[in-house]
C-alpha positions in Angstrom: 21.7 -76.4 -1.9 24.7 -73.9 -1.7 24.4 -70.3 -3.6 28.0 -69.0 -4.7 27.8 -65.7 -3.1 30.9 -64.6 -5.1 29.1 -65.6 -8.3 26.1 -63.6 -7.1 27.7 -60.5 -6.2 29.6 -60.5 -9.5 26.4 -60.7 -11.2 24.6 -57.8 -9.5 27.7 -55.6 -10.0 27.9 -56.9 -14.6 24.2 -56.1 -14.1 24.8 -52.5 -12.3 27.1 -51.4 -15.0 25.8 -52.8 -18.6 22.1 -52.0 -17.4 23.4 -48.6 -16.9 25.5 -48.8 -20.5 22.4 -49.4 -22.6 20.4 -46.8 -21.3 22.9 -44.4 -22.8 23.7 -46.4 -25.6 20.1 -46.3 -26.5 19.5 -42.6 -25.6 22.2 -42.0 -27.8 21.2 -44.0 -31.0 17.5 -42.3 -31.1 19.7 -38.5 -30.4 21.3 -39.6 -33.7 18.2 -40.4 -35.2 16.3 -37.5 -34.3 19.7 -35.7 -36.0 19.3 -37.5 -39.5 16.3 -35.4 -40.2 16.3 -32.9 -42.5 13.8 -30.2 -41.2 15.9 -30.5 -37.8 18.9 -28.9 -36.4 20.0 -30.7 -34.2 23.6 -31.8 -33.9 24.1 -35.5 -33.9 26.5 -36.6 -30.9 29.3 -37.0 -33.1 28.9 -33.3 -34.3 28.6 -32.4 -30.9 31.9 -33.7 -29.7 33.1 -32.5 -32.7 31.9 -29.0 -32.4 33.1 -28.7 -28.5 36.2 -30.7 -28.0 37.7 -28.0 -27.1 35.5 -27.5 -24.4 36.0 -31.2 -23.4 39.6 -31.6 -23.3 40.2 -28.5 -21.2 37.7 -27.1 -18.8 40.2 -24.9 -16.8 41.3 -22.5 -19.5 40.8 -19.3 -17.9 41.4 -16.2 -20.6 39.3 -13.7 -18.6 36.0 -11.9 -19.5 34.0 -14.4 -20.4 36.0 -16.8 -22.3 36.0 -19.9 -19.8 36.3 -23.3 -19.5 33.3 -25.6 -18.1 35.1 -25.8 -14.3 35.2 -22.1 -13.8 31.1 -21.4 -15.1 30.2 -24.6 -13.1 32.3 -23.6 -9.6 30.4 -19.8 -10.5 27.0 -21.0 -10.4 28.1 -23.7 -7.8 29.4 -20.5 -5.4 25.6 -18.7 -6.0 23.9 -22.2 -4.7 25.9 -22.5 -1.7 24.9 -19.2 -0.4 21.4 -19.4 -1.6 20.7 -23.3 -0.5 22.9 -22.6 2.6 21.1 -19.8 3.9 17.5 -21.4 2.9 18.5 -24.2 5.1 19.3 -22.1 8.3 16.2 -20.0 7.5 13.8 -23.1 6.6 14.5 -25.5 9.1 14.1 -22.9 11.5 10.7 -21.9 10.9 9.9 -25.5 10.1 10.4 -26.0 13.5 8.8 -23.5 15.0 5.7 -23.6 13.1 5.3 -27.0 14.4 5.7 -26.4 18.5 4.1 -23.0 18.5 0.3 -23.0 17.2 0.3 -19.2 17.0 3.1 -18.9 14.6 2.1 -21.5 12.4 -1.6 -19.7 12.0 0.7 -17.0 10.9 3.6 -18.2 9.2 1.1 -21.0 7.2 -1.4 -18.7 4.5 2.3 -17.1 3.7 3.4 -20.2 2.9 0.6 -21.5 0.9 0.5 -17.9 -0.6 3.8 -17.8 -2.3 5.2 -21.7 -2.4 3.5 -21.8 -6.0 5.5 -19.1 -7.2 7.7 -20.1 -9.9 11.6 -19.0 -10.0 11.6 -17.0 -13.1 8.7 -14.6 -11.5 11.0 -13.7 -8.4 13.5 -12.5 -10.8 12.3 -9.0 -11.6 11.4 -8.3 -7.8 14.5 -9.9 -6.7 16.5 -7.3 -9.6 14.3 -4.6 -8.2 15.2 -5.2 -4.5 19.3 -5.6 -5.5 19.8 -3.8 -8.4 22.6 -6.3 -9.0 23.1 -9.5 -10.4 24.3 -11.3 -7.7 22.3 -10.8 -4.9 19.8 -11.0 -6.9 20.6 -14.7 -8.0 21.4 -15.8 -4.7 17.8 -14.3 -3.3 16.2 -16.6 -6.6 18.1 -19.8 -5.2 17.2 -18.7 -1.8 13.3 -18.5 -2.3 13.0 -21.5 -4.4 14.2 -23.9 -2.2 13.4 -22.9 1.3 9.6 -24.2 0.8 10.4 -27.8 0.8 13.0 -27.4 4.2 10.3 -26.0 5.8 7.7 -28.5 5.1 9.6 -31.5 5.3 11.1 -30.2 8.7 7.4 -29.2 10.0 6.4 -32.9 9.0 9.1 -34.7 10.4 8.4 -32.9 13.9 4.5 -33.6 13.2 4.9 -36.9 12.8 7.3 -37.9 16.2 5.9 -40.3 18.5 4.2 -39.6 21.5 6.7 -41.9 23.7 9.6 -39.5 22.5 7.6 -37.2 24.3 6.6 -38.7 27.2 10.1 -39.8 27.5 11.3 -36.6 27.7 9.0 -35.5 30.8 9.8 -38.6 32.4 13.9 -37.4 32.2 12.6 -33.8 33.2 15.1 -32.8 30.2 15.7 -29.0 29.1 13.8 -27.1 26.2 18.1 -27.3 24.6 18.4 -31.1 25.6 14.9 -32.2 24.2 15.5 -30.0 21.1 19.3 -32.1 20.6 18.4 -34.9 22.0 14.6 -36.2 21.0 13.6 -33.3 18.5 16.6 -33.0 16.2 17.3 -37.0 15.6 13.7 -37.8 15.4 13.6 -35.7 12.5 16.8 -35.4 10.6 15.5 -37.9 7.9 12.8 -35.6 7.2 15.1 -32.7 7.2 17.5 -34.3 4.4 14.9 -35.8 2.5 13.8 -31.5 2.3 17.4 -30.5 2.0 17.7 -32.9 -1.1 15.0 -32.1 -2.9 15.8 -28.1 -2.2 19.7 -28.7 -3.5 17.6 -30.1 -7.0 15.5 -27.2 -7.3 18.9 -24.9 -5.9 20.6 -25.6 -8.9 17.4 -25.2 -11.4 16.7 -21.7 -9.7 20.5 -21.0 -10.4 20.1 -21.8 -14.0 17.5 -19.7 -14.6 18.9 -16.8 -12.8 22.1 -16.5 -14.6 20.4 -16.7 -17.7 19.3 -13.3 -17.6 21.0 -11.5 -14.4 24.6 -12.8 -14.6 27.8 -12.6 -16.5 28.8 -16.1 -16.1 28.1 -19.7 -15.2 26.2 -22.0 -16.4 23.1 -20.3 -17.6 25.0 -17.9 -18.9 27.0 -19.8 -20.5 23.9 -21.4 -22.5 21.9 -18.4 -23.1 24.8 -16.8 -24.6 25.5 -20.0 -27.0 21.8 -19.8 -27.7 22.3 -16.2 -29.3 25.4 -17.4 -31.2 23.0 -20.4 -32.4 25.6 -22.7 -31.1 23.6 -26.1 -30.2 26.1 -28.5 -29.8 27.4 -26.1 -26.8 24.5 -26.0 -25.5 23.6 -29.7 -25.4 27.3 -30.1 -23.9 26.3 -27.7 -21.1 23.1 -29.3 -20.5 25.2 -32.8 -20.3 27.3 -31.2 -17.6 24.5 -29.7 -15.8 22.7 -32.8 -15.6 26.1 -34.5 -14.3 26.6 -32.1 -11.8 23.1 -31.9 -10.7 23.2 -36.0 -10.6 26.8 -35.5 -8.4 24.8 -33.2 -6.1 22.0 -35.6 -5.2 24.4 -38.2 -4.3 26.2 -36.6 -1.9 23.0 -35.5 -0.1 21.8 -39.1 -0.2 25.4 -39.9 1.1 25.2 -37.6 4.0 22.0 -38.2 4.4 23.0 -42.1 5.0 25.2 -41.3 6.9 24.0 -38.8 9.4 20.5 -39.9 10.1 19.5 -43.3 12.3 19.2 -46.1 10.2 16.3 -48.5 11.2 
């Protein structure tokens, strides 16, 4: 018995796109029924596209202050991630590291951890104003804190967790503290490391949400907490459409790296 691979690949890829199709088609119809209500305000998506083609059609328009199109508040908040994910992934994969070769420093580094890890974003925000006394910074600081905890634990794991052979391996070859580090250390645990990085670019651009909604002038959160005081839904469900895209682009790129980079069994 012969099994058309053609017919079967053509299957799986009908399957990969109408499965897809009517989830949204059925998100859609009960957003629509939800709308019909009369005690409710909510736009129905027809309203909504209504309401913000303008927004749609043209996301570049640029005519200053902070009259913008979608692509210059996304590439704003998108600027704040990158230096506050960039810099918790120097920062936590470092100290991941360390805390799992040197005893003393883990003792240390460890109730710290435990102590503030918990913390949500929003409760950094005041300290983080009162440290930078500008928006900015203080934004970056928010991104910055909230995602360094899962780098460092998923680094400290994936060293943890290394097989004694690598190890012994390494004596054997009488290699360096710079050759065992690049050579045994690093690839033994880059899948640990991106599975931390990915879950910190998730929570990097939550943080960043939050923290422009009350420190910055624009992007995203801005954007939304300043349609929320014009009482402006259906621009605020199309900004919560794009930051869900955007957050979904994110997380397949990681996983794409990720792929990528990392030895596949």
């Amino acid at each position: 018995m012969f099994i058309n691979t053609k017919h079967l690949l053509s299957s799986r890829q009908i399957q990969s796109i109408i499965a897809p199709t009517f989830g949204i088609a059925a998100l859609l119809i009960v957003w629509h029924l939800l709308s019909l209500n009369p005690q409710t305000s909510l736009p129905s998506p027809f309203q909504v596209t209504t309401d913000t083609w303008g927004l749609i059609i043209d996301p570049f328009f640029n005519k200053r202050g902070n009259n913008k199109g979608f692509f210059w508040l996304i590439l704003a908040s998108l600027e704040r991630v990158t230096f506050g994910y960039s810099l918790a992934a120097i920062v936590g994969i470092s100290i991941g590291f360390l805390i799992s070769l040197n005893k003393f420093i883990k003792e240390a580094i460890d109730p710290i951890i435990q102590l503030l890890r918990p913390v949500a974003p929003l409760a950094w925000l005041p300290l983080a104003q009162a440290i930078f006394l500008k928006p900015d910074p203080s934004a970056i600081f928010v991104i910055f804190i909230t995602a360094i905890w899962p780098i460092i634990l998923n680094t400290a794991l994936g060293v943890q967790l290394i097989p004694r052979d690598y190890t012994n391996v390494s004596k054997i070859l009488g290699l360096t503290v710079f050759e065992n580090f690049f050579k045994i250390l690093l690839p033994a645990t880059l899948p640990y490391i991106f599975t931390g990085l990915r879950i910190a670019l998730g929570l990097s651009w939550l943080a960043v949400v939050a923290a422009e909604m009350l420190l910055a002038y624009d992007g995203i959160g801005f954007f939304i907490i300043d349609a929320y005081n014009n009482s402006n839904i259906s621009e605020i469900i199309l900004a919560i459409i794009y930051l869900g895209g955007v957050g979904l682009l994110l997380d397949k790129i990681m996983a794409y790296l990720s792929f990528k980079l990392t030895p596949q069994e």
